[in-house]
VOGU-3710 file (C-alpha; in Angstrom, 3 decimals, decimal comma):
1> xxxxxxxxxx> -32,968/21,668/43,728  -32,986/24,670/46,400  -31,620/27,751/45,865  -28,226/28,549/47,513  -24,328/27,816/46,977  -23,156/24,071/46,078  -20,350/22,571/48,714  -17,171/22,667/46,298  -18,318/25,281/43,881  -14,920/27,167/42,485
11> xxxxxxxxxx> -15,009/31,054/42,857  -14,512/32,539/40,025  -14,336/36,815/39,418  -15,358/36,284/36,054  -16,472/34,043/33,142  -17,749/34,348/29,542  -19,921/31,720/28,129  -21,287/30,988/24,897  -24,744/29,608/23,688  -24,234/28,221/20,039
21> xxxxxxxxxx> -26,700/26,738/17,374  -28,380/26,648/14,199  -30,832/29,964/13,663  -34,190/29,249/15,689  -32,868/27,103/18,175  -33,763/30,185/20,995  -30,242/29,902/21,953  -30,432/34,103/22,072  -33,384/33,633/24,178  -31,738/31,776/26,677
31> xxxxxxxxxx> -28,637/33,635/26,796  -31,022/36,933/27,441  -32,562/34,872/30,372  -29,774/33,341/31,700  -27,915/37,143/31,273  -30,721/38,993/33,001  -31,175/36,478/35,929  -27,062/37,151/36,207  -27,695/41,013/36,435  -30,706/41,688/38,268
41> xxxxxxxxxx> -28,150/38,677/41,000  -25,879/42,128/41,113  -23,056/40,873/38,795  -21,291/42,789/35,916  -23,267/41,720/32,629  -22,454/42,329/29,411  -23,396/40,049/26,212  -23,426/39,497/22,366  -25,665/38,399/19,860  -24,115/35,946/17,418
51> xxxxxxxxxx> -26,277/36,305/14,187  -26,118/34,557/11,002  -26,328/37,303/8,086  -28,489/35,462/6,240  -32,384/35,267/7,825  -32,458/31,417/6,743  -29,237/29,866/6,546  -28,099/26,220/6,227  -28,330/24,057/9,030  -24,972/22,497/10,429
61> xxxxxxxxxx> -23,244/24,896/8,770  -20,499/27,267/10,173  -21,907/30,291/8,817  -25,358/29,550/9,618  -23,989/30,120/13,805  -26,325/31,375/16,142  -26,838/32,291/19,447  -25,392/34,552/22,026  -22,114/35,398/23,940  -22,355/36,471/28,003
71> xxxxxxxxxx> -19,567/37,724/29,972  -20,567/38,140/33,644  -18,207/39,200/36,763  -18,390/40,644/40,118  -17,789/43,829/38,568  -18,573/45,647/35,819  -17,719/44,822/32,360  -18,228/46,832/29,597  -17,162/44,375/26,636  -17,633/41,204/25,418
81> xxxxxxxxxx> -14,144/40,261/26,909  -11,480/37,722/24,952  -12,247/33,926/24,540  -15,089/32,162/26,129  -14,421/29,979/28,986  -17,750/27,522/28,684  -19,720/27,087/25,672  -22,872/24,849/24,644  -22,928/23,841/21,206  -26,288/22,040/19,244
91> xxxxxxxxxx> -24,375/20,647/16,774  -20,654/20,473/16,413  -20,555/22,735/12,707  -21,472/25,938/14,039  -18,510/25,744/15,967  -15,996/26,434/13,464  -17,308/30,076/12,441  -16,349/30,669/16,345  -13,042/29,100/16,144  -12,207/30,885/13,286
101> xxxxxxxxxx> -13,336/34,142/15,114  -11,041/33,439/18,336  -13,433/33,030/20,315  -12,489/30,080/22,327  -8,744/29,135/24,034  -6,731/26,027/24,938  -9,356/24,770/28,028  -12,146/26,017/27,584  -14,876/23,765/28,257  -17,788/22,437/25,359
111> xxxxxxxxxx> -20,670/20,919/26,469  -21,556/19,516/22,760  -25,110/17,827/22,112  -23,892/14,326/21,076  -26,924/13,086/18,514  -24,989/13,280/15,606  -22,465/10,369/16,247  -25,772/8,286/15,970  -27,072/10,356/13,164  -28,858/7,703/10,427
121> xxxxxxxxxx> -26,851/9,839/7,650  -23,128/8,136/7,685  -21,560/11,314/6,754  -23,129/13,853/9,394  -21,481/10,961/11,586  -18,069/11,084/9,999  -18,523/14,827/10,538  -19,058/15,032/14,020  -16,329/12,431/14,425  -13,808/14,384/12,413
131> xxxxxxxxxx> -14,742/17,573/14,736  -15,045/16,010/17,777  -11,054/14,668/17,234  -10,032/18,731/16,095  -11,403/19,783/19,299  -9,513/18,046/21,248  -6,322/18,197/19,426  -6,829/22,007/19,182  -7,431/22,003/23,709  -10,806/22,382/23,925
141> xxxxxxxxxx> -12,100/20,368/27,326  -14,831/18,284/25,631  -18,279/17,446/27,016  -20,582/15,239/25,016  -23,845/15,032/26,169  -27,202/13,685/25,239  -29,304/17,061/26,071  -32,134/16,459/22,868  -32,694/13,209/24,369  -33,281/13,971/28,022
151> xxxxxxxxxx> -35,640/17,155/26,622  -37,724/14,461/25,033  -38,729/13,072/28,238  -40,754/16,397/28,715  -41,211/17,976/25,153  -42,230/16,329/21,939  -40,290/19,124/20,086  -37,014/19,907/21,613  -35,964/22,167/18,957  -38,590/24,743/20,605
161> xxxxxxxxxx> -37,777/23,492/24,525  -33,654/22,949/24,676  -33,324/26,492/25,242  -35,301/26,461/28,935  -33,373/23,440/29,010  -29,748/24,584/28,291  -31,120/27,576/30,529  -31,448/25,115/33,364  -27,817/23,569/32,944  -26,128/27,060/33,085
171> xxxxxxxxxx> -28,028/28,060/36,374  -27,065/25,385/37,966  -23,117/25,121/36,707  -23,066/29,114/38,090  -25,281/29,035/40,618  -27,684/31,266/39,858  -30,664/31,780/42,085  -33,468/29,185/40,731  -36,337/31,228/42,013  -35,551/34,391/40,166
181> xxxxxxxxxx> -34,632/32,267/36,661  -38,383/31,193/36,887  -39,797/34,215/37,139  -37,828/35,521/33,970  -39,299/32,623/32,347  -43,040/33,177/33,658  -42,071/36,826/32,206  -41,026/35,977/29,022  -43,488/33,707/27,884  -46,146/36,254/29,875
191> xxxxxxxxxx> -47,855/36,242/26,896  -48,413/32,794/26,219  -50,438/31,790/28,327  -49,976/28,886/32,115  -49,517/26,153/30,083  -46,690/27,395/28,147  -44,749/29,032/30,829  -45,240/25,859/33,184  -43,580/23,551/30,526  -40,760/25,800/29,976
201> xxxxxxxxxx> -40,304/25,873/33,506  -40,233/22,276/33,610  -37,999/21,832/30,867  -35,426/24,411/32,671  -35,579/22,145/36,120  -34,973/19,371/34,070  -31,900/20,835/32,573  -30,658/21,624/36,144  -31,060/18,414/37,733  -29,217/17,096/34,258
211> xxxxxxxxxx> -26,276/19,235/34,861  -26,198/18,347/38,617  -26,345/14,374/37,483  -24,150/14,389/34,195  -20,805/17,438/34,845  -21,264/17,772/38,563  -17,817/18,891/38,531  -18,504/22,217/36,569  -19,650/23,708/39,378  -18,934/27,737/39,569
221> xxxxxxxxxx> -19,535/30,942/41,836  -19,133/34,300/40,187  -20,462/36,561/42,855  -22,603/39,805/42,951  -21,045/43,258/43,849  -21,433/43,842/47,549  -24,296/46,120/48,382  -21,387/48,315/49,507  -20,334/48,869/46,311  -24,238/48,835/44,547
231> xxxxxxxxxx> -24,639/51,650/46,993  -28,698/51,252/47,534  -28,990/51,771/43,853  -31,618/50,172/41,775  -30,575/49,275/38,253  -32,020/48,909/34,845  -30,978/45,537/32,575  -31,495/46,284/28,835  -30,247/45,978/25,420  -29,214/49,175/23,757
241> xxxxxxxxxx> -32,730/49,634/21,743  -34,906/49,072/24,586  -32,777/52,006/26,251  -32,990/54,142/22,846  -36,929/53,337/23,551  -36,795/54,489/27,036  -34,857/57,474/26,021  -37,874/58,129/23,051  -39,996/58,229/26,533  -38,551/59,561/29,117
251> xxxxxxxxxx> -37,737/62,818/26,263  -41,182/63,337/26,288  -41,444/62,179/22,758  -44,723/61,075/21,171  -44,154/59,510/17,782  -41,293/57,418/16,262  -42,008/56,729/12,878  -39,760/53,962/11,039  -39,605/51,449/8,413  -38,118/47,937/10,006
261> xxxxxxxxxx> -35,068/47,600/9,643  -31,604/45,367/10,865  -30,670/46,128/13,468  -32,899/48,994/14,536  -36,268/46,988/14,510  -36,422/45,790/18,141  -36,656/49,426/19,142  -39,977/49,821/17,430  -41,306/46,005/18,612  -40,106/47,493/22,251
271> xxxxxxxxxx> -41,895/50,986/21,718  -44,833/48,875/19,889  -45,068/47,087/23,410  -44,938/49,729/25,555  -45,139/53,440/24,240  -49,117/53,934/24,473  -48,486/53,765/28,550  -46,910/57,180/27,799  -49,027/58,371/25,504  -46,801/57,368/22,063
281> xxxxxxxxxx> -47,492/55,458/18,917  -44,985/53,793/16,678  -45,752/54,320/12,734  -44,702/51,967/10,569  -44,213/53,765/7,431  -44,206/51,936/3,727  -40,468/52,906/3,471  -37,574/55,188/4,514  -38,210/57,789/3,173  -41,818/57,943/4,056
291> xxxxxxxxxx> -40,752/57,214/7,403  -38,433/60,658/7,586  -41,370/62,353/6,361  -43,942/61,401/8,394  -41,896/62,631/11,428  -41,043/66,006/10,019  -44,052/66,654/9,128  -45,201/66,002/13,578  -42,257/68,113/14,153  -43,433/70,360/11,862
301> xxxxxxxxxx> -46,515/70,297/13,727  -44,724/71,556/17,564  -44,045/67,730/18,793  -40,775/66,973/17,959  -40,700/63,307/16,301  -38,235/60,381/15,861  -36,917/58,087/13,330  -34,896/54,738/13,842  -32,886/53,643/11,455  -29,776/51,807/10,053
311> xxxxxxxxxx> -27,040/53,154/7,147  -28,905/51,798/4,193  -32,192/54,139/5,625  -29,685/57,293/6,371  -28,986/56,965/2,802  -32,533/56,795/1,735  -33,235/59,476/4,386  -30,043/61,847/2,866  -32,645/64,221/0,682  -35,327/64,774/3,772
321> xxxxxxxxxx> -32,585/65,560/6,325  -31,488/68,299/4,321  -34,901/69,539/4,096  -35,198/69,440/8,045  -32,025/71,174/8,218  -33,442/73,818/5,682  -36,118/74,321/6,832  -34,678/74,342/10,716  -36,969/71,729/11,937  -36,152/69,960/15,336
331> xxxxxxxxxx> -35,903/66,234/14,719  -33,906/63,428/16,212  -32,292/60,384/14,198  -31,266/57,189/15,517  -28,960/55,557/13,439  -28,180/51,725/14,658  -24,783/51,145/12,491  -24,173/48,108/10,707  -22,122/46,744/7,972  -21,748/48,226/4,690
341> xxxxxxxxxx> -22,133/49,511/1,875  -25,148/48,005/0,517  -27,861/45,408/2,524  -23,541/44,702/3,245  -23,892/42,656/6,891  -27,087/43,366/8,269  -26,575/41,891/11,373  -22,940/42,255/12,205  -21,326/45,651/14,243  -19,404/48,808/12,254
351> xxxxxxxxxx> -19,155/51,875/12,758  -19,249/52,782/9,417  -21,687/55,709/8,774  -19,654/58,492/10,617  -18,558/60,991/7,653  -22,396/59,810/5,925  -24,174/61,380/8,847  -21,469/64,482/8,826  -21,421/64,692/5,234  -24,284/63,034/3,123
361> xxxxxxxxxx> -25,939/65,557/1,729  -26,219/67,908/-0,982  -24,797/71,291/-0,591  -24,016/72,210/2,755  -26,207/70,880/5,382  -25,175/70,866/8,872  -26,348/68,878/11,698  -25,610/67,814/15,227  -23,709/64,363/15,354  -23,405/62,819/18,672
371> xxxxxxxxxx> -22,094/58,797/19,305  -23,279/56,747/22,558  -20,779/54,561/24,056  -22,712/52,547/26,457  -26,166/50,913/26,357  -26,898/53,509/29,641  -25,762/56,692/27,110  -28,469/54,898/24,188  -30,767/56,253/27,025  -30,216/59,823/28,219
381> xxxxxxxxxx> -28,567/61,011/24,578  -32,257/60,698/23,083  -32,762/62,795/25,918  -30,501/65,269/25,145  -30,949/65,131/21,202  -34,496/66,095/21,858  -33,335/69,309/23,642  -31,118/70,051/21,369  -33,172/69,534/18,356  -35,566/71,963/19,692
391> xxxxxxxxxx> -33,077/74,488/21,108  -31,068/75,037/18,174  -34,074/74,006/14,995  -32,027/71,292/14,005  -31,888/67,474/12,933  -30,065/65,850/15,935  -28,035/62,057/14,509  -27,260/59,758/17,690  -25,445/56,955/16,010  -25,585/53,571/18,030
401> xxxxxxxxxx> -24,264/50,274/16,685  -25,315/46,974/16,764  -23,034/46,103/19,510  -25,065/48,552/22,111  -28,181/47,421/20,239  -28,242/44,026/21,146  -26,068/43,836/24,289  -28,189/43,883/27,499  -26,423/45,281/30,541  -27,428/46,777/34,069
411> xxxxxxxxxx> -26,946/50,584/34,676  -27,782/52,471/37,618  -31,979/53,579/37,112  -32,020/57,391/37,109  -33,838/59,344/38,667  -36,657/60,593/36,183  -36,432/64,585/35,761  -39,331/66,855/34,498  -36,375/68,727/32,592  -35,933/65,554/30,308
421> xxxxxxxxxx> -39,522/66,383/29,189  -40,361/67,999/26,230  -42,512/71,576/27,258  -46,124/72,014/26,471  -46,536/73,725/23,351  -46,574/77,173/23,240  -50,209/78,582/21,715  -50,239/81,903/22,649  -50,337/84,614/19,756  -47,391/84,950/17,556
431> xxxxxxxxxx> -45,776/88,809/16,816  -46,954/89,398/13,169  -43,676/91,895/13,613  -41,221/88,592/14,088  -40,320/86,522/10,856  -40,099/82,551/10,822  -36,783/82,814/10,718  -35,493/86,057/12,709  -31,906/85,070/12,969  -29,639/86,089/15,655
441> xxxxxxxxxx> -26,591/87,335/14,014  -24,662/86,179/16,725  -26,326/82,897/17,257  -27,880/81,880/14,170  -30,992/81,056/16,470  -34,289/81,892/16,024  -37,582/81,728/17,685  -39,727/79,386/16,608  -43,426/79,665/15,237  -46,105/76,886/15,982
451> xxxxxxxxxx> -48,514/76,281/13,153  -51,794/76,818/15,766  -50,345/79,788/17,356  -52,375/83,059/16,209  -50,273/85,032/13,561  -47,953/81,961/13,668  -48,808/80,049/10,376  -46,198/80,581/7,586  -44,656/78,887/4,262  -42,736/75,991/5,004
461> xxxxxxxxxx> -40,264/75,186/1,612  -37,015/73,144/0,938  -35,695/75,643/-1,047  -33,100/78,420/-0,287  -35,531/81,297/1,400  -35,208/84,852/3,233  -35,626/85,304/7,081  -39,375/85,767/5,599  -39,488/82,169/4,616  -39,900/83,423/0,754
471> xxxxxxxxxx> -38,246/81,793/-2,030  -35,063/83,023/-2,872  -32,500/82,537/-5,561  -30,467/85,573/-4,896  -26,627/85,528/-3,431  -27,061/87,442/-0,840  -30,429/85,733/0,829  -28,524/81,838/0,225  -25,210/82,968/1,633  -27,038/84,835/4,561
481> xxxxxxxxxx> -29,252/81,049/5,147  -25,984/79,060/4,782  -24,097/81,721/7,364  -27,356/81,576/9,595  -27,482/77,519/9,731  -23,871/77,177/10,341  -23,630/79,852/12,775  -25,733/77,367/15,282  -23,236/74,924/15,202  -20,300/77,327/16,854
491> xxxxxxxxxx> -22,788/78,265/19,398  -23,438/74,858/20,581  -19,441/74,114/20,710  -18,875/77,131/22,487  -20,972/74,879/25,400  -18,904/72,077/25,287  -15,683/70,760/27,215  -13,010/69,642/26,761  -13,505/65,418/26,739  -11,293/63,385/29,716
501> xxxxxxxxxx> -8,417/61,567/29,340  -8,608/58,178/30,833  -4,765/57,749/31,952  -2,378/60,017/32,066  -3,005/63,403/30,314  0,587/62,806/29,052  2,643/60,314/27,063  3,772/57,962/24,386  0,561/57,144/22,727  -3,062/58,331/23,117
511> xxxxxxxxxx> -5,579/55,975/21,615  -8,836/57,749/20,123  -12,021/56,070/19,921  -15,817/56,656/19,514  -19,018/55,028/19,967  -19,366/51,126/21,370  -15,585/50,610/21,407  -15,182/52,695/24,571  -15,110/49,528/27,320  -12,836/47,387/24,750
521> xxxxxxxxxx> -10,573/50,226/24,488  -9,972/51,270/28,275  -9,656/47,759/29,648  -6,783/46,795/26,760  -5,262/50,459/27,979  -5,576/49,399/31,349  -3,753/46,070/30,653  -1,017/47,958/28,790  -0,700/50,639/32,055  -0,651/47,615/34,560
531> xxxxxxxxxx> 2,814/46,940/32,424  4,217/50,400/32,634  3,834/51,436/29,382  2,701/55,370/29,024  -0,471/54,549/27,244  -3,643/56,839/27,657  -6,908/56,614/25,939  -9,827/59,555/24,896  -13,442/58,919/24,150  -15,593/61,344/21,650
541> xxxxxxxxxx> -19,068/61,647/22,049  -19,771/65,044/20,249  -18,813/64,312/16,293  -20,410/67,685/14,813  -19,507/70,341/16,257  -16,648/68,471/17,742  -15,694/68,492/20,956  -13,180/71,666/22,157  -9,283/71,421/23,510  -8,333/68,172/21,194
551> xxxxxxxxxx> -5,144/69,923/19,538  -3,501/70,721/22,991  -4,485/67,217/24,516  -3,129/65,518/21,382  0,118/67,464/21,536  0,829/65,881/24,919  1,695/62,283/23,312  3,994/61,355/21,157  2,036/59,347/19,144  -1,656/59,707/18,542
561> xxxxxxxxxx> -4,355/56,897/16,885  -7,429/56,060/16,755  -9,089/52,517/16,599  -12,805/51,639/15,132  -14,939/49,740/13,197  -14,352/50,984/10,136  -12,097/50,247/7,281  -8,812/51,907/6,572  -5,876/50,536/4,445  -3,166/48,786/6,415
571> xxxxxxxxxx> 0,070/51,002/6,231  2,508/48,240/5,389  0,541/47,794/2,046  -0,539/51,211/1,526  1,193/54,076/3,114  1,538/57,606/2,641  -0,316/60,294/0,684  -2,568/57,323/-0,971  -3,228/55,413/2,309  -7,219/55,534/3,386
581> xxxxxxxxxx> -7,317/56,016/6,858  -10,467/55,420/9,646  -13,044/57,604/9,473  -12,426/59,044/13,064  -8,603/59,592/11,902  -9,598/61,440/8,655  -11,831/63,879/10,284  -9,357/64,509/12,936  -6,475/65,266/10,907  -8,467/67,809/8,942
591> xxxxxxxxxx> -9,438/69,283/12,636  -6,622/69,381/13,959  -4,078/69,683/11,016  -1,685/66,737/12,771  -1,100/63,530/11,751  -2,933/60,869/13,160  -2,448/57,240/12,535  -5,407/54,990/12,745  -6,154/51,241/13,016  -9,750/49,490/12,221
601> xxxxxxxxxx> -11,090/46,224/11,053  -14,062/45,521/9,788  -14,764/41,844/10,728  -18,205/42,036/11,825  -18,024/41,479/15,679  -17,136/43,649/18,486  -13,957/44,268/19,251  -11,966/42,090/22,087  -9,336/43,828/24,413  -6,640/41,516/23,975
611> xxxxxxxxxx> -6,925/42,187/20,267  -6,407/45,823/21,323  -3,736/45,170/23,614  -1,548/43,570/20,772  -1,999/46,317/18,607  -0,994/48,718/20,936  1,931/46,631/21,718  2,880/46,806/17,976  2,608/50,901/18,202  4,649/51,135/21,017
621> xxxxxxx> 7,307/48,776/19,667  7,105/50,985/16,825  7,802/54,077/19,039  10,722/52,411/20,605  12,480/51,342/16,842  12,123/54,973/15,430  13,245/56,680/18,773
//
């Protein structure tokens, strides 16, 4: 089939399709492809791992679902968007974890692999029979097709080859240019060896020419941005943990030392690949807390170090990140959020370790807290918490989430700066006359010794100590630390400004959000606007010290809330004094001193605009009732 257009195809400005299956099917796989070939074409990309939260989970089971949502337009999209429009299935059961999520409407369209109804077990027959009539009575647009059996005819094991194939079917129902989808394919399987890639190649023309034969009438344009609006730019296409791993980089960085861990482990497998052409090494330490310790100790050293991680390894970490902030060594954390408490849902999205990275510690230990809010801002705040680690002697906490770790989308490439580069270190003699820690009194800053640098050496210790790094148990030396530690924090806010207001900077209700929510949040605002509603939105990135001017920008609404991933109580069952509110709301109330009403869920996927929309719907009507 040649590249180009089909006669007939309907143009479409967006589309979100799903890939579903039981774990190890490479439905992710293909998604990735099928999601990079879409991107690197010029459209908006943005997509969603569907993960089962168990490693090895039942086949043809709902909650063993796996695979991958995509959402690609002619413009950018910054969310997984509402229900899918097209979605391949393997096997019928998987299905009903998404149904049960939302995540498909009355007409969308399920190309379903048919096996089963022939299955030599009579009841994984009656199943798919059973399923097969609830689709269709609950409006899905029902596609049965034989895909295992036409991947026979060019793979003996089609559980390992259906992917390529189901790769094929989707480049030809949108479109996509044939040419480039091989050469993601020769890339992907680069490692593999000929053979490999040419029978994956062969199993994805297949699945085109199947698609062309079989539903010639899906047939679907989404096109690119005009190279008007691309503007000569060149972009990147990445997940959020490759970006965190270009960030490591581009910072100048030489070490990250980590312990695997869901879903911060691709960074390191990324880094592993990669990070020697700049000089790096991953270490894979024996635990979390090893981990922590092993990169103090090369920050110790002048080369400021990094450690990925998840919630369960901040906890583990708690003890050592007080003695970085102690002892006023530079070091940046990565923590990739998941669900909690415990191993809780290692592979679904939450945003739950805000007030553990303010506040888990003993005694007073304060840090910078920053949140990125797009897979581009994984990137360049590694960048920055590198410089910032160094400039003020302090741990630096970018918290990502699942959601940005796993969802690939394009960004504009930047333009590489020497200034993202950590400086050469600094060997020349140290002033016997200056201690370790000569505080400004202003400031709290102080300059920093290099162990190598003549006159530099001196006692490094956990433990409350004088400006001469000396133990001390006395009042005055502890409160004087404490004063001195803290003191860096109001310097750094004093840099910051006031965050925008995406709207208008006045109204009935401001919605307040942080981290991976930001593209969810401003498209449902931008719904609710469209309607006439006075409805603006604010996005934090700076958690600790937080970010200046919120009091007088919150005063401006009527009503101010914030949504996340997080759990609070639901005011109609527990209101009042005893109500437990978001984490983002409880921190801004005691900030601010106003009240601020929150909503959050903690159902273990992103979350959708139209969800968003309804809620603020419910606020507003709300507003209008108590006028």
């Amino acid at each position: 089939m040649a590249n180009g257009e089909t006669a007939g195809a309907v143009q479409l400005r967006e589309h979100i399709v799903e890939i579903v299956s039981d774990s190890g099917e490479g439905a992710q796989k293909a998604g990735q492809t099928f999601g990079t070939v879409c991107a690197k074409m010029g459209n908006g990309v943005w997509t969603v791992e569907i993960i089962p939260a168990e490693i090895q989970p039942p086949a043809r089971s709902p909650a063993g679902a796996s695979g991958i949502r995509i959402r690609l337009a002619t413009n950018v999209v910054t969310n997984m968007g509402d229900e899918a429009d097209l979605v391949v299935a393997f096997n019928e059961q998987v299905l009903y974890s998404r149904i049960a999520n939302g995540a498909y409407r009355e007409g969308t369209k399920l190309l379903l692999e048919k096996k089963w109804q022939e299955d030599p077990q009579p009841e994984i027959r009656e199943q798919y029979a059973k399923a097969i009539e609830e689709f269709k009575t609950n409006g899905l647009e029902v596609h049965e097709l034989a895909i295992e059996k036409a991947c026979l005819i060019h793979t003996n094991n089609p559980r390992r080859g259906k992917n390529m194939f189901v790769l094929g079917m989707l480049c030809r129902i949108y479109n996509r240019d044939l040419n480039m989808a091989r050469a993601e394919i020769a890339n992907t399987f680069k490692r593999k060896g000929e053979k490999i890639i040419t029978a994956n190649q062969k199993l994805f023309d297949a699945g085109c020419a199947f698609a062309e034969e079989h539903i010639p009438e899906l047939c679907y344009v989404v096109p690119p941005r005009s190279e008007a609006d691309l503007g000569g730019r060149k972009f990147l296409v990445s997940n959020g943990n490759q970006a965190v791993g270009l960030g490591v980089m581009a910072a100048g960085m030489e070490l990250v030392s980590m312990y695997p861990i869901t879903p911060a482990t691709s960074a390191s497998h990324y880094l592993a690949d990669v990070f020697h052409n700049t000089g790096g090494f991953v270490h894979q330490a024996e635990d979390e807390i090893a981990a922590i310790g092993f990169a103090i100790g090369a920050s110790f050293a002048g080369k400021t170090a990094c450690t990925i991680t998840s919630g369960p390894g901040i906890a583990l970490k708690t003890e050592m990140i007080g003695l970085a902030v102690m002892a006023e060594i530079p070091l940046v954390i990565v923590d990739v959020q998941r669900g909690g408490p415990s191993t809780g849902l290692p592979t679904k999205v939450e945003q739950g370790d805000l007030l553990a990275a303010l506040y888990g510690a003993t005694g007073d230990a304060p840090k910078i807290v920053l949140a990125a809010a797009t897979i581009e801002e994984c990137l360049h705040y590694v960048i920055l918490a590198r410089r910032l680690a160094e400039a003020f002697r302090i741990p630096v906490i970018l918290l990502t989430d699942a959601n940005l770790a796993t969802g690939v989308q394009p960004y504009p490439r930047p333009d590489v700066s020497t200034q993202w580069f950590a400086p050469p270190l600094d060997q020349s003699d140290w002033d016997p006359e200056i201690p370790p820690y000569h505080w400004d009194v202003n400031t709290g800053l102080s300059p920093r010794p290099i162990p190598g640098m003549r006159d530099g050496n001196y006692i490094l210790t956990g433990l409350a100590h004088t400006k001469y790094s000396k133990v001390a148990y006395d009042a005055d030396s502890n409160q004087r630390g404490c004063e001195m530690r803290s003191r860096k924090l109001t310097s750094f806010a004093a840099t910051l400004k006031p965050p925008q207001v995406h709207g208008d900077p006045e109204g009935d209700l401001l919605i307040v959000g942080w981290g991976s929510t930001l593209g969810a949040i401003e498209e449902a605002v931008d719904r609710v606007r469209a309607q006439g509603q006075k409805v603006s939105s604010l996005h934090l990135r700076f958690l600790s010290p937080m970010e200046p001017g919120l009091k007088a920008i919150f005063e401006r609404f009527r009503k101010v809330m914030t949504i996340e991933i997080n759990y609070s109580d639901d005011p109609k069952v527990t209101s009042g004094e005893t109500r437990r509110l978001a984490q983002l709301a409880w921190l801004l109330r005691a900030h601010t001193c106003m009240e601020i009403d929150c909503w959050s869920v903690v159902y273990g996927h992103p979350l959708q605009p139209g969800l968003i929309h309804k809620v603020i719907d419910g606020r507003l009507a709300n507003l209008t009732e108590n006028a």
